[in-house]
N, C-alpha and C positions, 0 to 999 in steps of 0.2 A: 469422534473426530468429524472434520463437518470441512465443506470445499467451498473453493474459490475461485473462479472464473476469472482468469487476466482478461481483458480485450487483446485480440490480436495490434498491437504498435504497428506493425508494418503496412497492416490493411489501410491508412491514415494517406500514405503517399499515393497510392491509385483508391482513392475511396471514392471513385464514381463510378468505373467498374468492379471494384469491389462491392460495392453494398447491393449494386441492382438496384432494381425495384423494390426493394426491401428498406428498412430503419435501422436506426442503430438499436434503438427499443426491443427491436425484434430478437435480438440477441441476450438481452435480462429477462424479456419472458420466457424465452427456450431453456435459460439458467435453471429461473425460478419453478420452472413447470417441470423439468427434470431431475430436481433434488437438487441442484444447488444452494448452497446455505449466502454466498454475497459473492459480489460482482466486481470488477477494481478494472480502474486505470490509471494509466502511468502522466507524466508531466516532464515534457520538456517545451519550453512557450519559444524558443528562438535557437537551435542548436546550430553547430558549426557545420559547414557541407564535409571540411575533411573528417571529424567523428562521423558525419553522415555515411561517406564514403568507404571507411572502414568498420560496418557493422551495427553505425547506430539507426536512430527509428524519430519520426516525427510523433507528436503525437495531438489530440483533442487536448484541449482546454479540461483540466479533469473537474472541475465543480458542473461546469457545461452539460458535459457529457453523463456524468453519474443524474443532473439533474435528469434528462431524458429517459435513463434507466430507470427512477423512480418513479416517475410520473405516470409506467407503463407496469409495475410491479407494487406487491404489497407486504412481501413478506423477505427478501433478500437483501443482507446487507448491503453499504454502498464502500468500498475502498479505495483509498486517495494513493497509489502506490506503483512510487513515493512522490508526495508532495516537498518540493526541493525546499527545505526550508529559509534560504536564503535569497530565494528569486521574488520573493514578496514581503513588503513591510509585515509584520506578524498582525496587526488590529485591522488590516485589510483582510486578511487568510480568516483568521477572527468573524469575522462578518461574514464572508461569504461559505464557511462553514457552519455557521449557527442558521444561517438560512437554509440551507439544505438538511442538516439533521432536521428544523423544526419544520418543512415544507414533507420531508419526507417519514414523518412520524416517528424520527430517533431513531436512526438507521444506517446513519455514518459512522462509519472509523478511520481516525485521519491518522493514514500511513506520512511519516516523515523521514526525511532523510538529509543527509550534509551538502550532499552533490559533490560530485569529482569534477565537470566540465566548465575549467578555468572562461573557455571563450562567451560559453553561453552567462556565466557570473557578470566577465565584464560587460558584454553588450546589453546585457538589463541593470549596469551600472549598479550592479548588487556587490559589497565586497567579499572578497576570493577567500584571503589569507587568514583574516578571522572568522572563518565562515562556524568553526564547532563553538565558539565561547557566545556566539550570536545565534548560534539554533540553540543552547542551551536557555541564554534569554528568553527567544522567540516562544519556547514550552509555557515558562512562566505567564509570557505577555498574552499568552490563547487563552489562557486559563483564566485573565484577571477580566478580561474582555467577557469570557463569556456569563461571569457571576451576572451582569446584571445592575452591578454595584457603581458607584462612582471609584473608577481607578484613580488610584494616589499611588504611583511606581517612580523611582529616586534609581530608576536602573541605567546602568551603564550602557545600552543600544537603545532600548525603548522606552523613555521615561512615556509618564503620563499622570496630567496633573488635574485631575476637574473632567475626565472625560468617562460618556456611558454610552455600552450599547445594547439595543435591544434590535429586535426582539430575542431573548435568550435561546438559547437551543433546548427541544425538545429532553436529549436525555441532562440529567443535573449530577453530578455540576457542570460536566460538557460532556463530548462525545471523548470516547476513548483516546489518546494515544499511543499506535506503535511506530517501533522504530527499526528501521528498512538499514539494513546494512548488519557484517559480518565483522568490523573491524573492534577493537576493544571501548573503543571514544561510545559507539553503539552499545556495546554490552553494558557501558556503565550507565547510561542514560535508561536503557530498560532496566538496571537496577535501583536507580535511585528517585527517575522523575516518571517516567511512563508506563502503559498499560501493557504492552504485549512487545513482540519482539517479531521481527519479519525479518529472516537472517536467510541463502539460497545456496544451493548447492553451487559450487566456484571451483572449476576446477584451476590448476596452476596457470595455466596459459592466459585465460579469463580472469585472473587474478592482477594479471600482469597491465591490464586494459583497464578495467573499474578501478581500478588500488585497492580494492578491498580484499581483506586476506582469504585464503582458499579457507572452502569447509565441504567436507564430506558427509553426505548421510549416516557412515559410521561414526563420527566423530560427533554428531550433532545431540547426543544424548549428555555426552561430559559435559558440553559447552551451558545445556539448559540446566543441567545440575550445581553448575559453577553458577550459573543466573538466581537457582533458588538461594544456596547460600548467600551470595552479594545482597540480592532484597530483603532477608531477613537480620542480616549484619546491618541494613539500613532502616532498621525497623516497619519497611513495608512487609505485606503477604508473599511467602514464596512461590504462591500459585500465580499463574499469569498466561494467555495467550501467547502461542506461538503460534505465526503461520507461513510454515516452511515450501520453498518453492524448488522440488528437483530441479535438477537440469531436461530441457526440454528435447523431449524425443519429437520427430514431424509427423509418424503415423501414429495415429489416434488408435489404431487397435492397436497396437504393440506398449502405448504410452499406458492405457486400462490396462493391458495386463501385467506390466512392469508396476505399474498403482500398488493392485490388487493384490497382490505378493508381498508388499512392504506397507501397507496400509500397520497392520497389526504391529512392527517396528516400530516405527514412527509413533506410534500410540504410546508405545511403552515407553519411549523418551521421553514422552514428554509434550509433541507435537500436537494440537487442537485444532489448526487447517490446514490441511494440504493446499496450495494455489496452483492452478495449470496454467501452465507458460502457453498459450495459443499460438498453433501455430497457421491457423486454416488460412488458405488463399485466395477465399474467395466465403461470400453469404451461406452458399449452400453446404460447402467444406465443414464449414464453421457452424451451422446450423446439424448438423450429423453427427461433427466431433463432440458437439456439449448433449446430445440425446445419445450418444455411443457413450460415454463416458457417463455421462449418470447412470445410466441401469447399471454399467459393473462397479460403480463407485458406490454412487448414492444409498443403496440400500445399507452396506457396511458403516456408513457414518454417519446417519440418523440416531436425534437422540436418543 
């Protein structure tokens, strides 16, 4: 099993006293140099203040941002998580993902997701209501973009007729995708079209806010078993990435040793990355939390 470092989202809104004198780079080298296996940030480009207001988070431009983490690392994945698949034409997401896997020596995994926040959809004049039958497209349309090839697509959201993009991405035939969310529309997209599966612990309450349905750590073993049958019923491999995210504790010793206990679970489900919900408050927090957490993690999840 092998980890994943969230960026702290919240650090985003005070990110000048936040960061200090410090980089945001300086946070995928402490990753990288402590055992962590990849890095990830999240995507919201224009949210609502009242979601703001009740609990949500701003966030970096995540192709931006991960660029920065790569540029300063050599060995840590980059993850897009979740990249809203509806807040961008798919051949522009296209582009600025095959740049970044091939800038950063094939390194990206583009986490995807539906998105729940109607306001932020409309204000980027993205549509709402059919947003799952258009992230369903949008898979295809990544995929046709990053061959290489001259796309001939007769589809329903994204035709394209006579068009080509280069330069390709590093890894072939693209960068991985997984797919961010618990709900079933998620499970069947990691059954039928994508790489791996980013599904988090939810409990009811929080359930009620995202619309994503609740899942439990205990429960997250059946869920990936039902995932191996469904890709094998689809004629895919029933092997696949998962990278599960507990619900986040704030002290970082207590979050290691709550890990460290259920690392060996999570294994046997099925699990291949744990992700850490970051919760630090500041550079230095946050520089301690990813060197505290790798020695009790990292040594257990190496390959």
């Amino acid at each position: 099993m092998k980890l994943n470092y969230q960026f702290p989202a919240r650090a985003v809104k005070h990110w000048d006293t936040w960061i200090g004198d410090r980089d945001l780079a300086d946070i995928a080298v402490a990753a990288e140099e402590c055992g962590f296996d990849m890095v990830s940030t999240t995507d919201h480009p224009f949210p609502a203040q009242d979601w703001l207001a009740n609990g949500g988070h701003h966030a970096f431009d995540p192709f931006v941002a991960l660029s920065f983490m790569a540029a300063a690392t050599s060995r840590v994945r980059l993850l897009t998580f979740v990249l809203v698949a509806g807040y961008r034409n798919p051949y522009l997401a296209a582009k600025s993902a095959a740049s970044l896997d091939r800038l950063s020596g094939g390194r990206l995994v583009v986490g995807m997701g539906a998105g729940y926040q109607r306001a932020e959809f409309e204000v980027l004049d993205a549509p709402f209501a059919d947003r799952g039958p258009r992230f369903d497209a949008a898979i295809g349309a990544l995929r046709a973009a990053w061959s290489g090839e001259v796309v001939e697509r007769d589809d329903e959201f994204f035709p394209a007729h006579g068009q080509v993009m280069l330069p390709r991405p590093a890894q072939r035939p693209g960068p991985p995708i997984w797919i961010g969310g618990n709900s079933k529309a998620a499970m069947r997209r990691v059954a039928e079209t994508a790489d791996g599966w980013l599904p988090f612990e939810q409990p009811a309450a929080m359930a009620v806010v995202t619309g994503t349905p609740e899942l439990t750590a205990g429960g997250l073993g059946e869920r990936i078993a039902q995932l191996r049958e469904m890709r094998s019923a689809a004629g895919r491999p029933p092997e696949f990435d998962v990278c599960f995210t507990p619900a986040p504790t704030r002290d970082p010793q207590r979050a290691a040793e709550q890990l460290a206990a259920v690392l060996p679970e999570y294994e046997r489900a099925g699990v291949t990355y744990v992700s850490i919900d970051a919760q630090a408050r500041g550079i230095d927090d946050c520089l301690r939390e990813i060197e505290l957490l790798g020695k009790a993690l990292a040594p257990s999840t190496s390959d």
